[in-house]
Backbone as a ProteinNet text record, in pm:
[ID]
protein_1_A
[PRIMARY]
XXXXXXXXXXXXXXXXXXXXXXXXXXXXXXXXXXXXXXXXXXXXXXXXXXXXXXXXXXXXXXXXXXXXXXXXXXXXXXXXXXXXXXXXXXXXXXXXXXXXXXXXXXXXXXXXXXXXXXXXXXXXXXXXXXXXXXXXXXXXX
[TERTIARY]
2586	2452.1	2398.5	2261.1	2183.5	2218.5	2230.6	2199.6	2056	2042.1	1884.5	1870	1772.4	1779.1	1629.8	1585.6	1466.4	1362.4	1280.6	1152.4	1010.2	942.9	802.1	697	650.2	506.6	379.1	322.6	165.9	19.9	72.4	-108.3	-77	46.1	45.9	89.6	97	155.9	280.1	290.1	442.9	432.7	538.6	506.6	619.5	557.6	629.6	626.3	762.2	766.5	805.7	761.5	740.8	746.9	840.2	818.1	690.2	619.2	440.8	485.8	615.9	628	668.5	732	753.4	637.1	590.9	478	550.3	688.5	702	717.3	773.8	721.2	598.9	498	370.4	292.1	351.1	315.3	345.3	445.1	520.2	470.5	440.5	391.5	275.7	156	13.7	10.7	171.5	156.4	181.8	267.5	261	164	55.5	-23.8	-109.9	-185.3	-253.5	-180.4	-110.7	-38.3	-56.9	-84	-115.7	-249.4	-241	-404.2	-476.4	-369.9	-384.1	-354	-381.7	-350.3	-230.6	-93.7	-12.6	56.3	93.9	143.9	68.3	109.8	57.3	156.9	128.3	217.1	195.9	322.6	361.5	451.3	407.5	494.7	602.9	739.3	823.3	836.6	741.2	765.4	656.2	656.8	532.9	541.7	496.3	555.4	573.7	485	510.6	613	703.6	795.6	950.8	920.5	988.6	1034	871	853.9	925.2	932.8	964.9	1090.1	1168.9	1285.7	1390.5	1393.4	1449.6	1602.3	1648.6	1809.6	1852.4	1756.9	1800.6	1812.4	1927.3	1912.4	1842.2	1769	1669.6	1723	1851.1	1949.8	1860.4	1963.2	1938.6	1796.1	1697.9	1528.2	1507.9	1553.2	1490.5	1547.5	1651	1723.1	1705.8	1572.8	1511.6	1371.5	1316.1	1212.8	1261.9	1159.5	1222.3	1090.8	1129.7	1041.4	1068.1	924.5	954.4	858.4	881	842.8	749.5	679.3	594.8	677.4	793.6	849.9	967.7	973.3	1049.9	1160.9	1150.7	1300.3	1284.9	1389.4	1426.8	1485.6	1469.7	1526.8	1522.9	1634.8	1604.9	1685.8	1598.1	1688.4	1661.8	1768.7	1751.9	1762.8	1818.9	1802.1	1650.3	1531.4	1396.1	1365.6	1412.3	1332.2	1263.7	1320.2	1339.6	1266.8	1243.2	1159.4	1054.1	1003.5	916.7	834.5	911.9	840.1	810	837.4	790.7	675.4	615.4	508.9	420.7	439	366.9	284.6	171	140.2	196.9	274	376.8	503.5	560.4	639.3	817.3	752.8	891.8	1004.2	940.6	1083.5	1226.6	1077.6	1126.6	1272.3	1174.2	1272.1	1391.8	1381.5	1478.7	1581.2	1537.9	1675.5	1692.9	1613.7	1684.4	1813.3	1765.9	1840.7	1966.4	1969.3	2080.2	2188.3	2103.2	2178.7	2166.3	2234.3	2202	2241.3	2395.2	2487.3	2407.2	2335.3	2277.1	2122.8	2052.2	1957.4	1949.6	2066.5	2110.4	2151.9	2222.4	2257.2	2155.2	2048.2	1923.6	1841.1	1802.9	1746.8	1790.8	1938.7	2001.7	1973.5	1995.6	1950.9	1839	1730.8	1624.6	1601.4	1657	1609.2	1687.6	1808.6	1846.7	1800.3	1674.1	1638.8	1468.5	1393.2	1288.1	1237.7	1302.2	1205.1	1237.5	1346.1	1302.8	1220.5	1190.9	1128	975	950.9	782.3	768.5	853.7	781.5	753.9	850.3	766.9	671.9	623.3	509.1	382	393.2	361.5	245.8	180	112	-24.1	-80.9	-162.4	-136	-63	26	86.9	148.6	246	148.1	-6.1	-68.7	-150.1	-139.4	-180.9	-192.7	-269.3	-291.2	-276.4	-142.1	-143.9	-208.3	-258.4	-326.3	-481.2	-549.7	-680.6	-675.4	-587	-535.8	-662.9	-642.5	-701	-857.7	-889.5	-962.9	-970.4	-849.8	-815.9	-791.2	-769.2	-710.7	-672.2
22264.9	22272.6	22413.4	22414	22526.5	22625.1	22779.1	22847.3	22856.3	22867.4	22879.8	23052	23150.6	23205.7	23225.4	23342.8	23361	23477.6	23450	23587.5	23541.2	23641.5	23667	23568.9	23506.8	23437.1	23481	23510.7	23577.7	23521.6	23381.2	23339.3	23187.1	23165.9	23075.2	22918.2	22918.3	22805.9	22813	22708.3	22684.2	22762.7	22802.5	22831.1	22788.2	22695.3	22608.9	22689.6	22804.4	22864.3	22777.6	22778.7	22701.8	22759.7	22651.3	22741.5	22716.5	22814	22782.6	22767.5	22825.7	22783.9	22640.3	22557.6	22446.4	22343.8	22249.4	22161.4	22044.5	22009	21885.6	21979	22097.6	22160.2	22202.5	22212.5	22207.7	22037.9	21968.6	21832.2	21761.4	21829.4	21741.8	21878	21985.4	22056.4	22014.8	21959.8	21882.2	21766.3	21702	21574.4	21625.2	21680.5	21728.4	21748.2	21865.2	21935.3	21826.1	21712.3	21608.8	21512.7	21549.7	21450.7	21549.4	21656.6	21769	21799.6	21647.7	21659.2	21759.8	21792.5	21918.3	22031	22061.7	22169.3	22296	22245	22284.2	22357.4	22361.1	22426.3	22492.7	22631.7	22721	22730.8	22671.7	22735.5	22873.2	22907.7	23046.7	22996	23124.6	23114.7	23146.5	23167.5	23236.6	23347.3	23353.7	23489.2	23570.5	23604.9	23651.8	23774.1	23844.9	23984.6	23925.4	23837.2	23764.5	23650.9	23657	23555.2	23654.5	23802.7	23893.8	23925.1	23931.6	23978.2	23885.7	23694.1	23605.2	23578.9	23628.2	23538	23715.9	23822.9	23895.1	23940.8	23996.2	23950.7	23845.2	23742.2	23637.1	23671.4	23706	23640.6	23601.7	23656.3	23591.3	23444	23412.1	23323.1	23194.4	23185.5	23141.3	23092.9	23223.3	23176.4	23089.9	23104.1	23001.1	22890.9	22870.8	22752	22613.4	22639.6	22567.6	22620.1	22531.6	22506.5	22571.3	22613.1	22699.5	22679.8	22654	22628	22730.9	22838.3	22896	22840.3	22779.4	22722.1	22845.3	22782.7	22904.4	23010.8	22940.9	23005.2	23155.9	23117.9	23185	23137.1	23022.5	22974.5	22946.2	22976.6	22941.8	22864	22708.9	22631.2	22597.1	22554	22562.6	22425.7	22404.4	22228.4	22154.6	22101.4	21940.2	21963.9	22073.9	22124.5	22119.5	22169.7	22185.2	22062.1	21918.9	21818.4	21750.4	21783.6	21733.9	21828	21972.3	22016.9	22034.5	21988.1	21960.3	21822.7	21766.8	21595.8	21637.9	21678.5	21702.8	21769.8	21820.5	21864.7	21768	21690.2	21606.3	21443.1	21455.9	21321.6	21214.8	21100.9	20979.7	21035	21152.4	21181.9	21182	21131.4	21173.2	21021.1	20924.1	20847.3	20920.3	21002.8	21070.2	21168.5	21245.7	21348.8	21288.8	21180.5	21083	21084.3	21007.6	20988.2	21081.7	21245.7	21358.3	21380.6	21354.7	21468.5	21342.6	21204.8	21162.1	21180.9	21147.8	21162.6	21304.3	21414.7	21542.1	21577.5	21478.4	21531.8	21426.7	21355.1	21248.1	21312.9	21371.5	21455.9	21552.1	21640.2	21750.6	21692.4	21578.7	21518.1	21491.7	21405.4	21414.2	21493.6	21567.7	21756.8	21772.5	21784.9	21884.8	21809.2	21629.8	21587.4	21602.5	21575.6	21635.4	21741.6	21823.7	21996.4	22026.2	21961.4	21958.6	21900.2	21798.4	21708.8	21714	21802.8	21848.6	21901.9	21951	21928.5	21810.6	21686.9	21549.7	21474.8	21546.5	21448.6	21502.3	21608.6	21673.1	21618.8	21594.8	21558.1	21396.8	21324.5	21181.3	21153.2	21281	21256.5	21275.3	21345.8	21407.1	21493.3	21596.8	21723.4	21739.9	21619.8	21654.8	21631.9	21590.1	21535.9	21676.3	21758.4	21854.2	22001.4	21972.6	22155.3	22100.6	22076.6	22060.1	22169.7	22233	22372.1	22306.9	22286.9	22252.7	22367.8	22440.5	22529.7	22505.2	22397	22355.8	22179.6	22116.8	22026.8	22011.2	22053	22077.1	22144.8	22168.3	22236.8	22443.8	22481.7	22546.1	22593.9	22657.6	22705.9	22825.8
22584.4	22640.5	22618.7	22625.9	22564.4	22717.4	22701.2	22792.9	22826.4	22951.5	23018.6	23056.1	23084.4	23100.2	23143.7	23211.9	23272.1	23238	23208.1	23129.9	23272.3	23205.4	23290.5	23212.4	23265.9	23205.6	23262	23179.3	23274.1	23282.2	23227.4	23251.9	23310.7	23363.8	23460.9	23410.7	23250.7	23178	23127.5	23099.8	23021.3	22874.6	22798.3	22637.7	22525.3	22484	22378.4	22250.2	22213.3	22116.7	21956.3	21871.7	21741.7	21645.8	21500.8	21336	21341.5	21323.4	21243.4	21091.3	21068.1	20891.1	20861.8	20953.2	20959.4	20967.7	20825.2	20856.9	20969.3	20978.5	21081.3	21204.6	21239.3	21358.2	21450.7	21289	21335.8	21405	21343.4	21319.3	21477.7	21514.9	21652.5	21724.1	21690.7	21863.4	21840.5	21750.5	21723.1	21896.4	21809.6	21921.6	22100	22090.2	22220	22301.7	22202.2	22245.5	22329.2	22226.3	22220.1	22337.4	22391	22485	22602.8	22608.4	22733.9	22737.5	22827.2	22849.9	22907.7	22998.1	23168.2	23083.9	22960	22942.1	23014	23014.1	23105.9	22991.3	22897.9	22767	22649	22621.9	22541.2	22398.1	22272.2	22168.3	22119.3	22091	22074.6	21912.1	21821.9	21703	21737.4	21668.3	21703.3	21671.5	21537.9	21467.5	21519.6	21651.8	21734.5	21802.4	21823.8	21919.9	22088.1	22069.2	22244.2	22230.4	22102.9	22152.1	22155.5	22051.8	22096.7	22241.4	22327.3	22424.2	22560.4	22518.7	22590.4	22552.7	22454.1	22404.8	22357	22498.5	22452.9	22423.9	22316.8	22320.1	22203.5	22214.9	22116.4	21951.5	21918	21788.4	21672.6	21585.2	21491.8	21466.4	21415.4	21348.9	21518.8	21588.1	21735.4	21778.8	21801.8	21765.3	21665.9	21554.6	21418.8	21446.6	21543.9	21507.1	21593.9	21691.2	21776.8	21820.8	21899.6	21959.8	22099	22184.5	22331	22410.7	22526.6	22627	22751.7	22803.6	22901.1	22971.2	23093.4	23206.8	23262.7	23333	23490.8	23543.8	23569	23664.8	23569.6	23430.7	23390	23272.8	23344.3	23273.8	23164	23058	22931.3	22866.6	22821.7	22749.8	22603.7	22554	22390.5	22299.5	22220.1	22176.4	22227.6	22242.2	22354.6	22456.6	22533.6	22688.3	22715.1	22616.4	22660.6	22664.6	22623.9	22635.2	22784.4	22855.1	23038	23084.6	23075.6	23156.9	23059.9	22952.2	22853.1	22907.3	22909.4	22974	23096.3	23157	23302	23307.8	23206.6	23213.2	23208.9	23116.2	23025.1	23139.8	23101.7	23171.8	23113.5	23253.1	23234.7	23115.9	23178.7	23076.6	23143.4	23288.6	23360.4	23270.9	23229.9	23179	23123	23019.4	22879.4	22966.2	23024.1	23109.5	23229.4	23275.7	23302.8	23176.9	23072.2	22975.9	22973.4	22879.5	22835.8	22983.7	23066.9	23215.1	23204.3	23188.4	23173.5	23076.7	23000.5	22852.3	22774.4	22835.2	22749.9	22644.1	22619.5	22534.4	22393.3	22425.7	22331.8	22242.8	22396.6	22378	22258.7	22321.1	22197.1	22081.6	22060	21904.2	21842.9	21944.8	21858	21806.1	21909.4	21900.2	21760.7	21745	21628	21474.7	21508.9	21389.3	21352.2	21432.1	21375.8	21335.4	21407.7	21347.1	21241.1	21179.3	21047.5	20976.3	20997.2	20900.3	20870.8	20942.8	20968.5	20863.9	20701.4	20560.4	20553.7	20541.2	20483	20576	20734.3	20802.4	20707.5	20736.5	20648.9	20539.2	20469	20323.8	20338.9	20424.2	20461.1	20540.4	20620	20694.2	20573.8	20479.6	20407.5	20458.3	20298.8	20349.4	20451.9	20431.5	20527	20666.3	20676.5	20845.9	20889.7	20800.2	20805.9	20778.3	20749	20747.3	20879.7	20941.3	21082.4	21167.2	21213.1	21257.8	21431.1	21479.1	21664	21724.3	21740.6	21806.3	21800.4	21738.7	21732.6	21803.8	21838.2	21900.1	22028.7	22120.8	22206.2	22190.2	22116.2	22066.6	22207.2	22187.4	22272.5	22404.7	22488.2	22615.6	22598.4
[MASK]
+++++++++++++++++++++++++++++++++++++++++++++++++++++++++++++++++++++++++++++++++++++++++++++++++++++++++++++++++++++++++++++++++++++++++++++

């Protein structure tokens, strides 16, 4: 299981750190976004000075090698650990976060296959699915 750990958030949302070089990373924080209606989540690149600033200590290797969620309150999740307090944000998302919180060890297998498989998932979404700019989603916040 992913370590959690705790940073400062300062404008009162969650922040869903992301490859912006990744078109299926861009593609699935798109959907998210579009699924946060309440505007409760902010994407953050990773390659960001504020993800420096949120994700300190970590690893370049570690950062690249997931998706990371810092909650309101601080907390730090990454992989398939972020999926559960990710859905919990999300409107009608508590199922989702039900299975992840049951099934973690399943969670993370999936997490990891995907995130190893995330150029063959992009090139079948193909390019225009995958230059998707998620930060115009919402049309901002």
């Amino acid at each position: 299981m992913e370590k959690v750990e705790r940073h400062d958030v300062t404008d009162g949302r969650a922040v869903l750190l992301y490859d912006e070089d990744c078109g299926f990373c861009r593609w699935s924080l798109a959907k998210i976004l579009a699924w946060d209606r309440e505007g409760r989540i902010r994407p953050v690149p990773l390659k960001s000075e504020e993800a420096d600033r949120l994700l300190p200590g970590m690893e370049q290797e570690q950062r690249m090698a997931s998706w990371h969620l810092v909650t309101e309150d601080g907390r730090v999740s990454s992989a398939g650990a972020a999926v559960a307090p990710l859905a919990d944000l999300l409107p009608l998302g508590a199922p989702v976060a039900l299975v992840a919180r049951t099934l973690p060890g399943t969670t993370q297998r999936v997490y990891r296959w995907v995130a190893e498989h995330r150029d063959e998932l992009g090139r079948r979404l193909g390019a225009d699915a995958c230059s998707v700019d998620p930060t115009q989603v919402r049309g901002g916040r």
